[in-house]
Structures are given as C-alpha cells and as structure tokens.
C-alpha positions, 0 to 999 in steps of 0.5 A, spaced: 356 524 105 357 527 112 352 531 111 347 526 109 348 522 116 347 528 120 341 529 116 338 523 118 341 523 125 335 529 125 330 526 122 331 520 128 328 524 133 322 528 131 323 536 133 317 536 138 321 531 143 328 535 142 325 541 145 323 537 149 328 534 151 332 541 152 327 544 156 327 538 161 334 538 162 334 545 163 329 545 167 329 538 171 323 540 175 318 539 169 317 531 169 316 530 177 313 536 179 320 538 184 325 542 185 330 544 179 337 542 179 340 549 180 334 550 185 336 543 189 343 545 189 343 552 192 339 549 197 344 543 199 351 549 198 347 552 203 345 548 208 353 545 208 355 552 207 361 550 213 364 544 209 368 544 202 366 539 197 372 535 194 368 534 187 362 536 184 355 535 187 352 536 181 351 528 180 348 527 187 343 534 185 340 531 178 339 524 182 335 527 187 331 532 182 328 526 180 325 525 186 318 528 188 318 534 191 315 531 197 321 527 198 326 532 196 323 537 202 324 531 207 331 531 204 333 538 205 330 537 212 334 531 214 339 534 212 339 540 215 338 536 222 344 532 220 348 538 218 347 542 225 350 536 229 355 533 223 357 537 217 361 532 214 355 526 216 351 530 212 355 531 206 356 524 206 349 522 207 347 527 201 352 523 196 348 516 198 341 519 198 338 517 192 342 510 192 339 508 198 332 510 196 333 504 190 335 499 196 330 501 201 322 502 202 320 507 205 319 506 212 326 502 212 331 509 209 327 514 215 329 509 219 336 509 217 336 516 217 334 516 224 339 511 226 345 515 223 343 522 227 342 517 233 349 514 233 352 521 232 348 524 238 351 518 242 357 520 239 358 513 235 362 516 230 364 508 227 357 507 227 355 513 223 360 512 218 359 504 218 350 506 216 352 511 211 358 506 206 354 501 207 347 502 206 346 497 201 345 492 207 342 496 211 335 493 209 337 486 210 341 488 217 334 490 220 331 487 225 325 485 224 321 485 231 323 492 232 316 495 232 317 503 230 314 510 232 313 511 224 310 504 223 305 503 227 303 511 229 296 511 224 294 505 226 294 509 233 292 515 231 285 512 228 284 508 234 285 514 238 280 518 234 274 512 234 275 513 241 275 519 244 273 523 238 278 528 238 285 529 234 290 527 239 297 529 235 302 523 236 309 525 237 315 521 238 321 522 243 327 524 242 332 517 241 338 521 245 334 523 251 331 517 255 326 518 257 318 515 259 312 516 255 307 522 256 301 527 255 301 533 255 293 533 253 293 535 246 299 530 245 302 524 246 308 522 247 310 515 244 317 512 244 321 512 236 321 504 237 320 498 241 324 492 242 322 489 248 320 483 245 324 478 240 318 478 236 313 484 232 307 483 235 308 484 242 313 490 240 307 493 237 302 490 242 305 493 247 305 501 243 298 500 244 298 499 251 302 505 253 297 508 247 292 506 252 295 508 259 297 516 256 289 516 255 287 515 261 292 518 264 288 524 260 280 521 261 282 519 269 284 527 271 291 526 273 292 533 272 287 535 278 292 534 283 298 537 279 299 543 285 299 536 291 303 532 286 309 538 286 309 538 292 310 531 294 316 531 290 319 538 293 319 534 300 320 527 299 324 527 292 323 522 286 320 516 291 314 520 291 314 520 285 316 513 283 311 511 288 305 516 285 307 513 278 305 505 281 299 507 284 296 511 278 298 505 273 294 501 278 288 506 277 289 506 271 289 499 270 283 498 274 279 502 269 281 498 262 279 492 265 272 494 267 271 499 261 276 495 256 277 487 258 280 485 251 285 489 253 286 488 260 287 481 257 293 483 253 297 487 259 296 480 263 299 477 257 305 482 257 305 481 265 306 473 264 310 473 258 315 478 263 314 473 269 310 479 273 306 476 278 303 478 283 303 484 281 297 488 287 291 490 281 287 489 287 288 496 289 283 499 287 279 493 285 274 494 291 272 501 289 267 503 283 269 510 282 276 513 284 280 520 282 288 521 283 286 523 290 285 516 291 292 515 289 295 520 294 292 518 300 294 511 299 300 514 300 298 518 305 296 512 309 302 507 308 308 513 307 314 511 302 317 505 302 324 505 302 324 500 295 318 503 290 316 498 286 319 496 279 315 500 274 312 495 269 315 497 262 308 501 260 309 506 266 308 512 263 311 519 266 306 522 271 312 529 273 308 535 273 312 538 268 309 533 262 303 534 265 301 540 264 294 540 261 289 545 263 286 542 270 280 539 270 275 542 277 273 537 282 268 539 286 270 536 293 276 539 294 281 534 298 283 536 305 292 537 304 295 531 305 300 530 311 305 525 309 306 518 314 313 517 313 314 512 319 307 509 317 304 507 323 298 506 320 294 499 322 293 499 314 300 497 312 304 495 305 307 488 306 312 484 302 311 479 298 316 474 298 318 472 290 324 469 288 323 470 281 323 477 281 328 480 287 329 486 290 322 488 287 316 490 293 309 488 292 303 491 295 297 487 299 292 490 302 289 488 309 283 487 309 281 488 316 281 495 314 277 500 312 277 502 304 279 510 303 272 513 301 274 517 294 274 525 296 269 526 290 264 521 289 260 525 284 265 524 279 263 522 272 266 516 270 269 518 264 272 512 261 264 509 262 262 515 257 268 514 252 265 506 250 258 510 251 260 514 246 264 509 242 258 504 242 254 510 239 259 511 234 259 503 231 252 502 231 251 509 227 257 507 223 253 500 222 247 504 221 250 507 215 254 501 211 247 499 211 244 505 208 250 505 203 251 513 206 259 512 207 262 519 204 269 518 206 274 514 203 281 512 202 285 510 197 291 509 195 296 513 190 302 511 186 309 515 188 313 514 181 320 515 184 319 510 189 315 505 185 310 503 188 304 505 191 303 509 198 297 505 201 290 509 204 294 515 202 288 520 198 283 521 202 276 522 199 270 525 200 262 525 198 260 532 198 253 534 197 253 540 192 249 546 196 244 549 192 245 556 190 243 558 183 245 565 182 244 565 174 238 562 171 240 565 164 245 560 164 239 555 161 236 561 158 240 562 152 238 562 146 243 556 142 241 551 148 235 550 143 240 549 138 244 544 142 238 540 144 235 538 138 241 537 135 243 532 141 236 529 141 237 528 134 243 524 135 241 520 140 234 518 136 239 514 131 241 510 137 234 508 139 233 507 132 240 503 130 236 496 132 240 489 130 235 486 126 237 478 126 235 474 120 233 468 117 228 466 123 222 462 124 219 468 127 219 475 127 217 483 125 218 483 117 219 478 113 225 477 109 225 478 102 231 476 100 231 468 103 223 468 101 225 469 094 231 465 094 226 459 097 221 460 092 226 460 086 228 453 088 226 448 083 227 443 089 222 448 093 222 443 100 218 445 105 224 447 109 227 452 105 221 456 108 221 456 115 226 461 117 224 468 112 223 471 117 226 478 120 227 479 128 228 486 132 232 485 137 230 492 141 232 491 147 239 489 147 243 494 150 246 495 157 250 500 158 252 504 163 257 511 163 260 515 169 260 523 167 267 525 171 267 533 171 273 537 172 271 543 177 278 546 179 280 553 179 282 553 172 274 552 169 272 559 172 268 563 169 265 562 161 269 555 161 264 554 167 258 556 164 258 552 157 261 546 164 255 547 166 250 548 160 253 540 157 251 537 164 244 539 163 242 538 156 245 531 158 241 530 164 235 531 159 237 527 153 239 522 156 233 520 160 230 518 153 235 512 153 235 506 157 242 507 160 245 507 166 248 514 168 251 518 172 254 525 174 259 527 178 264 533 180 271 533 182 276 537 185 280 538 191 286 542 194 291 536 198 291 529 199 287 530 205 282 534 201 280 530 195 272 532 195 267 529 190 261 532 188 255 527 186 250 531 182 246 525 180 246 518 182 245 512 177 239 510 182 236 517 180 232 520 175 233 527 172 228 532 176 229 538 178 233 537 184 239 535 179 238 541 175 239 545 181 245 541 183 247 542 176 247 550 177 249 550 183 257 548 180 261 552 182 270 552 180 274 550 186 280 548 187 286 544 183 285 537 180 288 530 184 285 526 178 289 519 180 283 520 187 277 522 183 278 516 178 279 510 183 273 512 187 268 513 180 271 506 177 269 503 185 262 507 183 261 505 176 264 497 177 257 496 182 252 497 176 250 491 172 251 493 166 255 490 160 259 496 157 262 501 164 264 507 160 268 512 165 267 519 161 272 525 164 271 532 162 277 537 163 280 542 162 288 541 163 293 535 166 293 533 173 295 538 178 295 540 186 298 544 191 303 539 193 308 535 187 302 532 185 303 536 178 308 535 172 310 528 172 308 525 179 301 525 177 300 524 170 304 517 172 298 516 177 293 518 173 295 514 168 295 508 174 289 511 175 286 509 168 289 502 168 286 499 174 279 502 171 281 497 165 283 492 168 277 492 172 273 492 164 271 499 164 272 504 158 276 510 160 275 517 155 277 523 156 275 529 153 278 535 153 280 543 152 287 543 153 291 545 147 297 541 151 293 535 152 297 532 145 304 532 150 301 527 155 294 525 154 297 519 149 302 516 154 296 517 159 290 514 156 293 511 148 291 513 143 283 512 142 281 514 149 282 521 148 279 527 144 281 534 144 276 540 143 278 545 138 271 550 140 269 549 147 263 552 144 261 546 142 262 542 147 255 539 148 254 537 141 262 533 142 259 530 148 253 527 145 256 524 139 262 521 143 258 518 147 254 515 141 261 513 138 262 510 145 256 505 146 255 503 140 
C-alpha cells in the first residue's frame, strides 16, 4: 500500500515541474534574472569578512535572491558602505534587508538606508540600532514634509535640460559634511534633503530656487574672476567671502527677476514666509548688464562691514575651490581691486533699522552717487539667450505635437519584487530605419512565389467569406428555401412573400492589426532573412484587404535605449519605400518587450477599427542587459499584454522558441500563442493565423 501512496504522490506533480523546481532551487537566479544563493552569499561573506556571524546567513541570502539583480547590487552596494564604517551595522542591516523592502516603497527604504549611515557617522549609535530593530515603523515615523534629494532630482534634471540643453549630473551632498550647495560646471551639487518648512511644497520649492541659482552662478561667469576672488580671501579672510557671496546672489536675483519672474515671485514667497524684508534687491536693479566684476567692485568701493549680511537659505557656495570650471574670457580685463577697508568712499553701506530681524545688516544704495559702469559692457546676456532658446525649444516642441512627430516616449514598467510599477521608467524611442539594402536576392528567391500565391490564396477566402443576411425584403439573390416554403403555404398570404430575399453584407469588417517584430541579436543571420522575406510578402498581400495595418520593429539594449522601428504606418500604403525599410532590417540588439508593447498598444488603440490585434513575432523570451531576463521580464511582459486587454485589444504571439512552451502560457494564456516547428514556413503560419485572427 505504501507503494501505491507514494506512486500517486508522484503522479501529483507533473515531471516537467519537479525538474523545474530542482533546477530553481539549485540555481535561484533562474526566475528573477538575479544573482544566485551561492553567488549572493560569497559576496556578503566577503564584504563582513571582518565579523563572525553568529547563525547562518543562509536565510536572509535566499530573501534576497528573490530580488532583482538591480536591487540586489544596490544592496551589496549599501552594504559595503555601511561595512566600511560599522561591520556589525551592516551585518544587522543585512539581516532585515528584504523585510524592510515588504514595509516601505522604494524611496521610503533608500531613505532609511541613508539615515542609519548618517546616524553612525554622527556617531549615534542608539539611533542606528533604534532604525534597524524597529523598521516596520519607519514608514509611518517619516515626515512628511521632508522634501528629499531622490525624490525630486528627475524632476530637476528635466527642468534643467529644457533650459540650458545641456546634461548637468545632479549630485547630493554628503549628509556628514555640512556644507552649502555648489557647481562645478558640469555638476550640481544639491542637499540630500530640505526641511526647512513645516509643509512638502516650500521644501521642494526651495530645491527649485537653489536649482536655479547653481545655473546662474554657471550662465553669470562667476567663474571669470576666481584668480581675484582667491585673492580677497588670502587678505581679508572668510568676510570677504561672506560679503562676495551676498552680492553674487543679488546679482544673481537680478537676473531671474528679469529673465524668469514667476520665479522671482516664488523667492519673494520664500523671503515673506521667512520675514526677510527689506532685503537690498535693488542693488543691481539699475543696470541692465552686469558681470562678477560688478560685484567686487562694490566691495572695493564700500570695504567689509564688520557683520556681513545673514545669507538667505538659497545661498549658494561661491569659494573657488567649488568653483573650479574652466574660466569664461572676458574681453575688458578689470583693473586690480584695491580694497577700502576704512571705506571712506561718499558711497556708503547704511543700517537698516529692523526689529524683527536683529543683528542683521542691510545694504541701501545712495542715490546721490554715481552707478559703477560694469568693466564689460559687450558681454552677452546669457540668461536672455537661455529663454531665447527655451522659447525656441517650446514653440518646436509645439510644432511637432501638432504634426504628430514626437519620437521619444516614457513609460512605465512593472518591478516584480516590489510589486509595483516604477513610474516613466523605460524610455522609448521611434527610430527611422536607415535604408541600406545590401541583398536584393532575399526577394529573389524562387519559394517566395510559392509563399505568395499560397498567402493570396488564403486571403481570397477572406474576401469572399461574405455573411449573407436572410429573409429580406430586398437583396442580391433570392432565398429558395423561404420562397418554396411560401409557396407551399395553402393559406399563401400575401406576406409569406415579402422577405425571400438574400442580402451580402460585404462590407462588414473593421479591423485593424499591429505587426510587432523582434529584431534582437538573436534573429541574425538565416533567421533574419525568412524575418524579412514574412514582412514583405505581408505588406504585399495584405494590401488586398481593406484592413488597417501596420509594421513595426523593435529591439534595444537598457532602459534608456528601447528603440522602435517603424516600417509602415497604418496612414500608409505599401510602396517602394517600405520595401526598402523592409530590406533594410537588420538584428540588433536584446528584447525589453513589456516597452515595445505599451507603446505599440498606445499606437494600435487610436485607430477606429473594431477589432485591434497586437501580432508579435519572436524568437525568444523577454531578455536585456540589465535584470530585465528570467522572471522580471517575463512578469512585465505579461502586465505588458494585460493592459493591452484591458484596453480591448487581442494580443497573439507567434514564435520559434522551442522553450516558449515553459512561459508563454503564464504570459499570454493558452490561445493567444503559437509555437513554429519549421520557421521555413513562417510566411504561410502568418497569413493563416492572421485569417484565423479576424474572422
């Protein structure tokens, strides 16, 4: 009897899925594209190489082999920071990694991370250890109006690049070091979090201001006067500086309020929400062009006050060392300041009585004197020719929403481990096919003739598949049946013959279909040519029918780099042109699907057809550089397709991969797959599929 219960115990689970099984447990990196057990646990050992463990760590690594392989480097990442300043932090941290991620989102367990390495630099022991033990309460101990660096720095980085068109890396401070926010030219150097204010908005707002100022402080040339700017600081010390840094932010502020006044208004939001008032803005209101000359001779002309102004909280740090871009050259070399220490000038810096605001001095300027000339007054107003350019910029990108001509898109993708979507994650771009046949004789080949009149073939039965509608009072042909039965009617009323009548209802069909190719690396070669020879007998056969259809190719290499290949257009017509697209494709790189099918659905969803089919031709799974492979973007794929259904379209792929039995069903369902035995004949599967598909 044991033997017969044992024998059905095996019989309970099918043979494929035990080896299945066996091969994930043994493996682990098979079903989320990540790093394996064995692989994750050599790493950790030898990052905490300096600490014994006092139990296995074999339970936390088959946690984290669950991640992605995204996550899990930024782990080994994190952890290696932490280990360089707390071996049994980080050996702690590691043991609650994955919990933590169940708890938190994504930007929630980054910041947790963050402020356990900050509270061990500042050597907060209690805190650190209060962060680890209890992080299921993290998320809900968090301030709210904390406006943080990770949250808000692609936001920056988009409204940077609108403006200067150029790619300035966003970088935030170290939290240990306090120090104010600079520019190097090439970076900007923001703080890891503002919280400043009791609410998320101003906090944000005033990252946007320092944003800003960091820009001007690049497009105002502070940087052409650094060798007079060191010098100051060697005679005079840190007011100098202090005093330097208050006129270039005055400068500065002259500038956004006439080149960008909505945000000059949100700095005087920021000034009356802090109660600075009487704050000198008029410095430099009275001239129209000004360079960081300008700056230093006021403070040649006035000397240093003993109490420098109280800087503003978007202050940025104007010390040459931070400033160390390559110097802009200024055609009207200055004179070399002679500082007036006494300041015996008739132009004078007077205090500005203000109770609210003690110990805080302000400058006037006497309007009975003279306005320094600027020593350049041929210089470009660069932040003029910044909104010339961003207005240029809005009216092209104006121009071409209304052309329909945007080729770069951003979508989503769903992270499998987290459970939930990273919002404009993939970027997708439209690609125009550059048109290099170098081998006509992939038409040429004899068999095509073959293909072609067996596609024509089964496409005249779609045509002449008419639904005949019977028993009308009207129509092409006459309805024996109903005429013969009115006839045998002893009765014979008239109105036994007023429907014998068969109408043709020829024009009932509405459809419209996306061809969605796979050109990766893998479909090189003979793969390419047969690819190749299916899309253009398609394109010439299906031009018979009255449907809507289109021809797109797809591949890519990273997130960033999700290229589409349009070939033809539903608002076009097979031409020569297309053929030579056609002959054109070439394989290219790896296959991040979940991308392709959301903008190809967003594509086939405008037309006005009543039947939408999404036809995808490949030759493998879902597969790219990064963890996009195995389990991550077969499960993105499959929310890929989903949201294609939910938008009433008819998903159907068609492949050649001899595994595709192992996901395609969990991907698709049963009846929206097809699997090619003899890729041979991929031309003939194609067009019968497609009569199957839309009739």
């Amino acid at each position: 009897m044991k033997f017969i219960s044992d024998w059905f115990k095996k019989k309970a689970v099918p043979i494929h899925k035990v080896a299945s099984l066996a091969l994930l447990e043994s493996k682990q990196t098979g079903s989320c594209g990540g790093m394996s057990t064995t692989e994750l646990k050599i790493r950790i050992e030898l990052i905490l190489s300096g600490i014994k463990t006092k139990d296995s760590i074999m339970g936390p690594v088959t946690k984290l082999a669950r991640l992605s392989h995204l996550i899990q480097s930024q782990f080994l990442t994190q952890l290696t920071e932490m280990s360089e300043i707390s071996m049994t932090h980080a050996y702690s941290m590691m043991l609650v990694y994955e919990p933590a991620l169940n708890v938190m989102n994504t930007e929630q367990h980054e910041q947790w991370v963050g402020q356990i390495i900050q509270a061990i630099r500042s050597n907060e022991i209690a805190q650190a250890n209060s962060l680890i033990e209890n992080y299921p309460n993290f998320s809900s101990q968090i301030n709210k109006s904390i406006a943080l660096f990770s949250d808000v720095s692609d936001i920056l980085q988009k409204l940077i690049f609108s403006i200067t068109q150029q790619e300035l890396t966003l970088i935030s401070l170290d939290p240990a070091i306090e120090e104010q926010p600079y520019t190097d030219g090439k970076s900007i150097f923001l703080p890891i979090s503002i919280s400043l204010f009791d609410n998320y908005q101003d906090n944000y707002l005033l990252y946007k201001i320092i944003a800003f100022h960091l820009l001007g402080q690049i497009e105002c040339h502070t940087n052409a006067a650094l060798g007079e700017i060191g010098e100051g600081i060697s005679e005079y010390g840190d007011e100098f500086l202090d005093l330097f840094s208050t006129l270039e932010t005055l400068r500065i502020n002259q500038y956004l309020k006439d080149t960008f006044p909505g945000m000059w208004k949100k700095i005087l939001n920021i000034h009356e929400k802090l109660n600075i008032n009487n704050y000198p803005e008029h410095i430099f209101a009275s001239q129209t062009e000004t360079t960081v000359f300008d700056s230093l001779t006021w403070i040649k002309k006035f000397g240093i006050k003993e109490k420098p102004l109280e800087p503003v909280p978007y202050q940025c740090n104007f010390s040459p060392e931070k400033v160390t871009y390559i110097k802009t050259e200024i055609t009207t070399a200055p004179q070399p300041l002679q500082m007036n220490i006494n300041n015996q000038n008739n132009e004078t810096f007077q205090e500005v009585n203000h109770s609210q605001i003690p110990e805080r001095i302000y400058f006037e300027h006497n309007s009975t004197s003279e306005v320094p000339t600027s020593p350049n007054q041929s210089q470009i107003d660069v932040w003029q020719n910044l909104a010339e350019k961003m207005e240029r910029h809005q009216v092209k990108q104006e121009k071409l929403k209304r052309e329909q001509k945007q080729t770069i898109y951003l979508y989503p993708e769903w992270d499998i481990s987290l459970k939930q979507y990273r919002t404009d994650w993939c970027r997708v771009e439209e690609i125009t096919i550059e048109q290099n046949i170098k081998d006509l004789q992939t038409i040429d080949d004899p068999k095509l003739k073959f293909f072609e009149y067996r596609i024509k073939k089964s496409l005249d039965l779609i045509i002449n598949d008419q639904k005949f509608i019977r028993n009308q009072s009207d129509g092409d042909e006459i309805n024996i049946d109903a005429w013969v039965s009115a006839k045998s009617n002893k009765t014979k009323h008239a109105d036994d013959f007023q429907n014998l009548y068969i109408k043709n209802n020829k024009n009932n069909r509405s459809v419209a279909i996306m061809f969605a190719v796979d050109i990766s690396g893998s479909t090189a070669g003979w793969k390419n040519k047969i690819i190749k020879q299916s899309t253009w007998l398609l394109s010439r056969t299906l031009a018979k029918l009255n449907d809507q259809y289109a021809i797109y190719a797809f591949s890519g290499s990273g997130r960033e780099q999700c290229h589409i290949y349009p070939i033809k257009k539903f608002d076009e017509s097979y031409n020569d042109q297309i053929k030579q697209r056609i002959l054109s494709l070439e394989a290219q790189q790896y296959t991040r699907m979940g991308a392709a099918i959301r903008h190809l659905t967003k594509i086939l969803k405008q037309t006005d057809a009543k039947t939408k089919i999404l036809f995808v031709l490949t030759d493998g799974k879902p597969d790219d550089i990064d963890s996009y492979r195995g389990h991550y973007g077969i499960e993105d794929t499959r929310h890929a397709f989903n949201e294609a259904k939910a938008q009433h379209i008819n998903p159907f792929v068609l492949t050649f991969d001899k595994e595709a039995m192992d996901y395609l069903p969990y991907m698709l369902g049963k009846k929206h797959f097809r699997l090619i035995s003899n890729i041979a004949m991929l031309p003939i599967q194609i067009s019968t599929i497609y009569k199957q598909l839309t009739t």
